[in-house]
C-alpha positions in Angstrom: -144.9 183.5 -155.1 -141.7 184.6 -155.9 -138.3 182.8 -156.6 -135.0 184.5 -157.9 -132.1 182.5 -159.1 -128.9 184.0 -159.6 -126.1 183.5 -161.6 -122.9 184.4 -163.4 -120.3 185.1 -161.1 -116.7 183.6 -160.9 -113.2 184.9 -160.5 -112.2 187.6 -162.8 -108.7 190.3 -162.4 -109.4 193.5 -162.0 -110.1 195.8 -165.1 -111.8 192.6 -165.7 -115.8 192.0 -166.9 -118.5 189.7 -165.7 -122.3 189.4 -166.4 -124.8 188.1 -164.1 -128.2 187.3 -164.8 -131.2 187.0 -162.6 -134.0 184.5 -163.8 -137.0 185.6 -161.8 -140.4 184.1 -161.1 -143.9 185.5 -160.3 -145.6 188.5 -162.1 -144.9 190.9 -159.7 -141.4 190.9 -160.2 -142.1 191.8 -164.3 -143.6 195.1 -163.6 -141.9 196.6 -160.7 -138.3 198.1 -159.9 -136.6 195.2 -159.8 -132.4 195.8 -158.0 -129.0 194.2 -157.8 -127.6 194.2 -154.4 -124.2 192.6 -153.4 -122.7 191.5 -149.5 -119.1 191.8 -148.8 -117.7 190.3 -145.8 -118.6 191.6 -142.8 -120.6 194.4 -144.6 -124.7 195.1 -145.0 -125.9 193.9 -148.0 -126.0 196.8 -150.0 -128.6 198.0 -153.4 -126.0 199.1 -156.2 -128.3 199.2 -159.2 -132.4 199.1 -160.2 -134.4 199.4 -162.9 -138.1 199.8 -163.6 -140.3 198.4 -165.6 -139.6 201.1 -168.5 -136.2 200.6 -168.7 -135.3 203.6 -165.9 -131.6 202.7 -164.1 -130.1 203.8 -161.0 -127.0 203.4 -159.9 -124.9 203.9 -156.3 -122.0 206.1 -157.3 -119.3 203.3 -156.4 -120.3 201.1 -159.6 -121.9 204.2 -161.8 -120.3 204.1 -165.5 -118.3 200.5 -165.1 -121.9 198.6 -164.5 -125.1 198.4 -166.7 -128.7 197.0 -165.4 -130.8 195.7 -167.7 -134.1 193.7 -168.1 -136.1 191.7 -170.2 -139.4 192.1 -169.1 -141.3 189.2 -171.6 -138.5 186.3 -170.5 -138.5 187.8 -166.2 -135.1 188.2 -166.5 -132.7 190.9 -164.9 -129.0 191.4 -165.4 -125.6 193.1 -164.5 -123.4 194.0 -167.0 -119.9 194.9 -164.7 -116.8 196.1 -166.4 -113.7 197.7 -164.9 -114.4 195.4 -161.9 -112.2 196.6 -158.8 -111.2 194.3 -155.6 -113.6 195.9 -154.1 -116.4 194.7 -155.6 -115.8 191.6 -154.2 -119.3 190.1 -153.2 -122.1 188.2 -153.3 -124.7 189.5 -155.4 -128.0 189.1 -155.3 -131.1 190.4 -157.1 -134.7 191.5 -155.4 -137.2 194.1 -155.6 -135.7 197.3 -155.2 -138.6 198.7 -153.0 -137.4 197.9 -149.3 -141.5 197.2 -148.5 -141.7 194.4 -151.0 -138.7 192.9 -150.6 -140.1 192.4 -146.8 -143.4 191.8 -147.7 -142.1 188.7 -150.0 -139.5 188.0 -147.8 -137.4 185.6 -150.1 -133.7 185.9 -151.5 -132.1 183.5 -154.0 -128.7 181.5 -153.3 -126.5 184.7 -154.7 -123.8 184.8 -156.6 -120.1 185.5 -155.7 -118.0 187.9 -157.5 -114.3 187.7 -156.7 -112.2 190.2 -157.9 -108.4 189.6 -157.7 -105.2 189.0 -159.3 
């Protein structure tokens, strides 16, 4: 079984910096590519960062070199380290599996949460 709960967000002006954590549950989630995603309004949730197990990161080229994915494998945790933060990164965030197949094969998100960027 799985459970993510997410936290971290809040109300920060642009240029600004947050950092949102992920406290995850369940071995599988320790030793596979684990993502952030984040939901605007009226958008499809989208994947903007992963990492794997080793330490590997991607990023989506909106959010390369202003955020930072990170894990600690021993504690199941997972964060987001955003910097520089823009309007439009105004979203909920969430974090999951980065591999489309598990996150429908678990089939569970946590309660997000929201990023508001504005001044």
């Amino acid at each position: 079984q799985v459970q993510l709960a997410e936290s971290g967000g809040g109300l920060v002006q642009p240029g600004g910096s947050l950092r949102l954590s992920c406290a995850a549950s369940g071995s599988m989630t320790s030793i596979n590519t684990m993502g952030w995603y984040r939901q605007a309004p009226g958008k499809e949730r989208e994947l903007v960062a992963s990492i794997t197990s080793g330490g590997s990161a991607y990023y989506v080229d909106s959010v390369k070199d202003r955020f930072t994915i990170s894990r600690d494998n021993a504690k199941n945790t997972l964060f987001l380290q955003m910097n520089y933060l823009k309007p439009e990164d105004t979203a909920v965030y969430y974090c999951n599996f980065a591999a489309p197949r598990l996150v429908r094969l678990f089939n569970v998100w946590g309660q997000g949460t929201q990023v508001t960027v504005s001044s």
